[in-house]
N, C-alpha and C positions, 0 to 999 in steps of 0.2 A: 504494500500500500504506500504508493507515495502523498506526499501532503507537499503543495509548493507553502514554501518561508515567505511569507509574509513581513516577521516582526522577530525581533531577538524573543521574545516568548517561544515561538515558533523553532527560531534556529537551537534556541537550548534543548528543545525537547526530542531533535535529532540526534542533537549529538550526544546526549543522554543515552538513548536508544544505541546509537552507534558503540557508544563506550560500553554498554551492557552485550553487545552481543557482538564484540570485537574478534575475529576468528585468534589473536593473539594477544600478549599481555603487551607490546611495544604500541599497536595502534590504540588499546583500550587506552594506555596511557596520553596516548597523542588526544583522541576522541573528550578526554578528562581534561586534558589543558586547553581547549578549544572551549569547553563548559564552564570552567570556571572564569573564561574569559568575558565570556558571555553574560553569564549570571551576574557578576560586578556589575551590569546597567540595570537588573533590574532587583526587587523590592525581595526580603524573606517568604511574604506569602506568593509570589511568581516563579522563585524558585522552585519551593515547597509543590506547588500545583505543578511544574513540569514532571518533576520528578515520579508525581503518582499517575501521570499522562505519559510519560515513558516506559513505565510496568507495564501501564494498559492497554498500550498498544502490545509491548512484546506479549501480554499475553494473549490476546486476542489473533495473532498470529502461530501462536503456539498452538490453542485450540479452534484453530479452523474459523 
């Protein structure tokens, strides 16, 4: 499922995603510093909400 980015909301919740289901631990890490770069423009509760918007997508993918 693609989503186009829109907004740094958006772009964090990729790369959330991306950093959770990184095929290795070098990109996971790459994918984490792109996140937290991100995250620094916006607020603890848009963080917070990407983060449970990145699970739910991988899970949603997981199950079908």
């Amino acid at each position: 499922m693609t989503k186009q980015i829109k907004n740094d909301y958006d772009a964090l919740v990729e790369a959330l995603r991306l950093a959770i289901t990184a095929p290795d631990d070098d990109k996971a890490q790459e994918c984490v510093e792109i996140a937290e770069s991100i995250a620094a423009n916006l607020t603890e509760l848009e963080v917070a909400r990407a983060k449970k918007e990145a699970v739910s997508l991988i899970e949603e993918i997981k199950n079908g």
